[in-house]
Each structure stands twice: as C-alpha cells, then as structure tokens.
N, C-alpha and C positions, 0 to 999 in steps of 0.2 A: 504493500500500500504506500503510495506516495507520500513524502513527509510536508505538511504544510510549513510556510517559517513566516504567512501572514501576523501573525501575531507580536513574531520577535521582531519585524520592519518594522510594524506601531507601533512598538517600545521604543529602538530606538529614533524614530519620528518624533517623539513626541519627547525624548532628553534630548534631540536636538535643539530642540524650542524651546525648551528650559532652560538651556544654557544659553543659547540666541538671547532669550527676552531678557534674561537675569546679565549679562554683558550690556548690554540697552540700558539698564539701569544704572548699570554701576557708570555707561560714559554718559549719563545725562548726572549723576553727581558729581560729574569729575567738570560736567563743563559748568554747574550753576559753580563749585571751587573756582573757575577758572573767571566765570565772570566777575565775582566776588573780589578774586584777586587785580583784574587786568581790567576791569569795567565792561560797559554793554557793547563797546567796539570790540571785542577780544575777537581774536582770529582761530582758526583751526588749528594754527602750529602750536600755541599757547595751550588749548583744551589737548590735541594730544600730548604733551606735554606732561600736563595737568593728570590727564589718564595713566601715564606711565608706558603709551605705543607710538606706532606712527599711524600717521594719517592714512596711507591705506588702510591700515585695522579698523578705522574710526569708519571707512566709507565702505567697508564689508559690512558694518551693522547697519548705517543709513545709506538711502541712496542719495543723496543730497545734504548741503548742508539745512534745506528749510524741513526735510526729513527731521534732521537734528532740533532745529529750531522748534517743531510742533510738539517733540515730544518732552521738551526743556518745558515746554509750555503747557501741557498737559501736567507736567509735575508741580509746577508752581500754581496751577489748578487747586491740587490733593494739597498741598501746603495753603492755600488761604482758606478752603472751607473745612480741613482740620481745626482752623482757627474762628472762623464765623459761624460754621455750623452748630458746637455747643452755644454760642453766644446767641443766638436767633432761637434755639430753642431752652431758653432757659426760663425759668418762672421767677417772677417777682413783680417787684414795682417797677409801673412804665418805665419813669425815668432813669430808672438804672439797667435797664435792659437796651434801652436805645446809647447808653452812653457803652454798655458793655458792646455791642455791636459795632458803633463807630471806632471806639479802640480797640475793637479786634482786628477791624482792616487795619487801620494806621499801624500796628504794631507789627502786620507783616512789612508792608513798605518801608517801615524804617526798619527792621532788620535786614533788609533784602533791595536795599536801593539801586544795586545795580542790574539786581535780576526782573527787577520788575521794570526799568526803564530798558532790557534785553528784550522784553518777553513785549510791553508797547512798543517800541520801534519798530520793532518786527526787518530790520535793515539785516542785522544776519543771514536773513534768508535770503539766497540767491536766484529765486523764482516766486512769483507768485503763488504764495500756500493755499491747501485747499478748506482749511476753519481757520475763524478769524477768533482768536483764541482771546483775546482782550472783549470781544462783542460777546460771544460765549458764555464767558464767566457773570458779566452785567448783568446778562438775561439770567442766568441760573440765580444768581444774588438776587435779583429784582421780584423774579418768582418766589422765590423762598418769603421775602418780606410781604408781596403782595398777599400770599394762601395765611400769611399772617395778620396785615391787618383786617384782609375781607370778613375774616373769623372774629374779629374783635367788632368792626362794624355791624355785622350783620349778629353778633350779641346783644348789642347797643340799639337793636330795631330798625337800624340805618341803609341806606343802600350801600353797598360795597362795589358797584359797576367802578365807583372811581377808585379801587384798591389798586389796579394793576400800573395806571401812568403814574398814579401817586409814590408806588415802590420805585417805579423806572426813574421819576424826577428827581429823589431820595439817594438814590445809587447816583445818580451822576455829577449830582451836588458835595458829594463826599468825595468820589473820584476825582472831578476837577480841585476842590481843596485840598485833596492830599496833593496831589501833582505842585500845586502851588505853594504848601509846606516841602515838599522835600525838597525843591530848589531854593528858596529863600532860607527854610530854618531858622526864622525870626521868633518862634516860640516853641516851647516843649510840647509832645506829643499830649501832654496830659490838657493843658490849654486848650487846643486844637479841638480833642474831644471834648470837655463841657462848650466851647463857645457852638459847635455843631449840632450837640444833642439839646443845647438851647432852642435853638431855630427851630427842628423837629418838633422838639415835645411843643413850642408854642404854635407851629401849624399844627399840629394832631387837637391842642385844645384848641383853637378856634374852630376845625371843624366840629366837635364833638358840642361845644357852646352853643352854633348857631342850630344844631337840634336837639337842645335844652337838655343836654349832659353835661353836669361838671364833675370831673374824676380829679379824685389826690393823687400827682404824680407819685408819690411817696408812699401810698398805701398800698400794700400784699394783693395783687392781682391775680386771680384765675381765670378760668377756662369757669367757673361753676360762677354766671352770673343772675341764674335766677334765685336761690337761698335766700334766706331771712338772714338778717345781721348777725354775724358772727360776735359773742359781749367781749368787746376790747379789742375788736380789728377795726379800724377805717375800712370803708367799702367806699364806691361810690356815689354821689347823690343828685338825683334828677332836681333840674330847676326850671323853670319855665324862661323861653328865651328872652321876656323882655327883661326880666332879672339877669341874667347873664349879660 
C-alpha cells in the first residue's frame, strides 16, 4: 500500500509560516528600534542594521519597503488600543474616563514620537500602500467612542443618530492637538489632557442641558440608569431646560 506523506508536507507548511510570521515580527521590532533611534526618515541600511542582517534578508520577509511600512503600522495599531482600549472601556465618573482616554492616546505619542510621525508620513513607503493605516485606526477609535456614547445617549432618552460624527469630530480634535503638542512641547502631557477633557466634558454637558439633563461629572457612573438612588452615591439629576 502506498505510503501517504500529505500530512508530514502540512507540518512542515505550516512551521514554515511560523517561522516566516515570527521573523516579520521580530524585523518590525527591530525597525520601530530603529526608528526610535534614527527618527521617521531612517533608511533600510539602519533597520537592517538595527535587525542584526542584511537587506536582502529584510526583502525575503517583505516584498517592499511599504510591505514593511504597513506592517510597522499594523503594530503600532496593537500598541495604541493596548493603551485606549482598557481606557474606553473603563467605568467611572464621566470626567475621569474622558481624561483617562485623552491621556491614553497622548501617552502613546509621546512615548513613541518618532514612530508615530513614521507611521503619519507614510514617506517610507516607496509605492502607494494599499490601507491607509492612520485613517484606519481614526475610524476604529471613532467607533469604539461612538457605540459608547450612542449607549449613554440613548440611556438618557436622547437620540444618539449624532453619536457617530460626534466620536469622529472628538478623534480628530485630539489628533490635531496632539500633532501640535508634540512639535511645540510648550506644556506637559498632563496639561494637555485636562485642558482637552475640559472642552469634551463641557460639549457632552451642553448637549445633555439642552434636553434637560444635568449629570455630576464627578459622580460613579453606570450602565444601570434606570434604579432608585443609591443612599450616599450622586446619580444624576433631570432639570427642566429653562433651568438649565
């Protein structure tokens, strides 16, 4: 009887690509090192360098360098909603959740100033890439915040159709502020956040005001808004809008 060896081919098929992908990794850490060290201009010589090969070994994993570029870019992806993800889903008071959120972006970009002004420029790459990895990340940010306040709105009895450009105008007003903190650097990152999560929480209350909600930024926020008063928690307390 004929001996099959289909099985032992997909074996080693498949620690081909283990080692393939796990190499992928190790030069997309060796090039966010490299841009860290050498800034967002760094060249291939520098990254394989950086990797401990040469350049051919670098263009046997990528076919390009915006190959390279997209997957540098994908990882600094997994590194900022490492860092916004707990922060967006965290429970408390408004105003400390929106300040944790703002300073969880700002605190990647400032650790990672050059990798993030590598991964905007997008010049590395020597061909038109095929995801726009900075429009990407906005929208996925943007989302997450939107399914979050439409949720809060739509607690509050409110329409939530305006959650979605709300998140997007939100996202992009932080983005361009950071952009314009990391090249000046006229204040501390800690700054930065309250004067940001200022503007926020006083757009969040005036919409909430003009349909006769007034909420204590400060007071223990959940998900569970229809309950009677918790004795010795703030909640928050309807008013009528000419009072407001």
């Amino acid at each position: 009887m004929a001996r099959t060896v289909k099985g032992g081919t997909d074996a080693r098929r498949e620690r081909w690509k283990g080692h393939r992908e796990a190499r992928r990794a190790e030069f997309v850490e060796a090039t966010i090192r490299a841009v860290a060290k050498h800034g967002p201009d760094v060249g291939m010589d520098e990254i394989a360098a950086e990797a401990g090969v040469s350049k051919p070994v670098l263009y046997r994993h990528f076919a390009d360098k915006s190959d390279l570029y997209l997957a540098v870019g994908q990882r600094g992806t997994e590194m900022l909603m490492d860092r916004l993800g707990p922060a967006i889903g965290q429970e408390g008071p408004i105003r400390v959740r929106i300040r944790h959120i703002v300073d969880a972006y700002l605190s990647v970009i400032e650790e990672h100033p050059n990798l993030y002004r590598f991964v905007v420029r997008a010049s590395f790459a020597d061909r038109p890439v095929e995801q726009d990895v900075v429009t990407e990340d906005k929208t996925m940010i943007a989302n997450a915040l939107a399914r979050l306040l439409g949720d809060y709105l739509r607690a509050f009895g409110m329409d939530s159709g305006g959650a979605e450009p709300w998140a997007h105008a939100l996202v992009g007003m932080v983005q361009n502020a950071g952009d314009w903190w990391l090249d000046r650097q006229s204040m501390t990152r800690a700054s930065l956040s309250d004067y940001l999560t200022t503007i926020i929480w006083h757009a969040i209350d005036g919409l909430l005001r003009a349909a006769g909600v007034e909420l204590d930024p400060d007071a223990p926020l959940t998900a569970d808004f229809g309950g009677g008063e918790v004795p010795g928690e703030p909640r928050l307390r309807l008013v009528n809008v000419e009072e407001a």
